[in-house]
N, C-alpha and C positions, 0 to 999 in steps of 0.2 A: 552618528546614531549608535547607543548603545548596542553591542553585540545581541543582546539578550533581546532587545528588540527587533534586531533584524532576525534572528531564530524564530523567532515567533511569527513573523511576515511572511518568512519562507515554510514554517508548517503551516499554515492560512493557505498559501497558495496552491500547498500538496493534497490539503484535503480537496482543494478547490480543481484540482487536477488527478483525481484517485481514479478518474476513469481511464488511462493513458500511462503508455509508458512517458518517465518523465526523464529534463537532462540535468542532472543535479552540479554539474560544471557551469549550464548558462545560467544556471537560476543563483546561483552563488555570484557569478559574476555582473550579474542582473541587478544584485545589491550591494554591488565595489568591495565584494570581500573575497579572499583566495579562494580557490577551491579548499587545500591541505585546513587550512586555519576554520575553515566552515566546516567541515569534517568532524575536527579536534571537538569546537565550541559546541556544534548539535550533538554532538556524541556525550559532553560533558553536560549537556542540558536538558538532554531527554533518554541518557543511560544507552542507548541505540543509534547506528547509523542512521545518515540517510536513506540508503536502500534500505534499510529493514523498516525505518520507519515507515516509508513508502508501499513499501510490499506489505505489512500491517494493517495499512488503514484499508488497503485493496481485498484483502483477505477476510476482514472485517465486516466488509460490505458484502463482501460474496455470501460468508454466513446469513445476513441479514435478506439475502437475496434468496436462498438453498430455502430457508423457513417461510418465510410471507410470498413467493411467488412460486407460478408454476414455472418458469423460466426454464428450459433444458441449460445443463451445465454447460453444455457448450456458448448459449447462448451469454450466460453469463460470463462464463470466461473471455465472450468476445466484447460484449461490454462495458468491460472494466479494463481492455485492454494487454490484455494478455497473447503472448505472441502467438499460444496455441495453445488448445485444449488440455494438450501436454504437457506442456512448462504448467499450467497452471494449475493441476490436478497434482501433479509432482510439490510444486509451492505448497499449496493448501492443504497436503498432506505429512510435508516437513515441518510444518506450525501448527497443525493439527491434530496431529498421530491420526487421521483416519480421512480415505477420500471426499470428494465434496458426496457424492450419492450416498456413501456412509453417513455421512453428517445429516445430508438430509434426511433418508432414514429412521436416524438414530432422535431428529428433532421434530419429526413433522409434526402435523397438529391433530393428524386421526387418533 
């Protein structure tokens, strides 16, 4: 299986897993490829780690989550899998420049 194909199978699965944290060691080897060499290939094919990509689409979704619902952030952040309110308000405000309550705020629909 072309590389480039199995990258693509394993961002598939990561969207398909963005609620959770995920293991980027089985999922690699879940597709008979190294860890190191999946690393290299997804990094060279999507500009970004795995972690980051991962942590991306989780972040992404929380935005989507902070605007169209009333969900308390905590709630979200448990969600989507975040180890606690505080990793993830920390996360979301290292890719954000601003916390999720900020964000909400800053985006609501009133």
């Amino acid at each position: 299986k072309p590389i480039a194909k199995v990258i693509e199978s394993i961002r598939f699965e990561m969207r398909q897993k963005m609620d959770e944290e995920i293991n980027l060691k089985e999922l690699a080897e879940k597709h008979n490829v190294s860890y190191s060499f999946f690393r290299k290939m997804f990094k060279k094919y999507t500009g970004v780690s795995p972690g980051q990509y991962h942590l991306q689409l989780r972040i992404t979704r929380a935005k989507e989550l902070l605007i169209s619902s009333d969900k308390s952030i905590k709630e979200i952040s448990y969600e989507l899998g975040f180890q606690s309110i505080f990793y993830f308000s920390n996360m979301f405000k290292k890719k954000e420049g601003t916390t999720p309550s900020g964000f909400r705020n800053k985006n609501s629909m009133e």
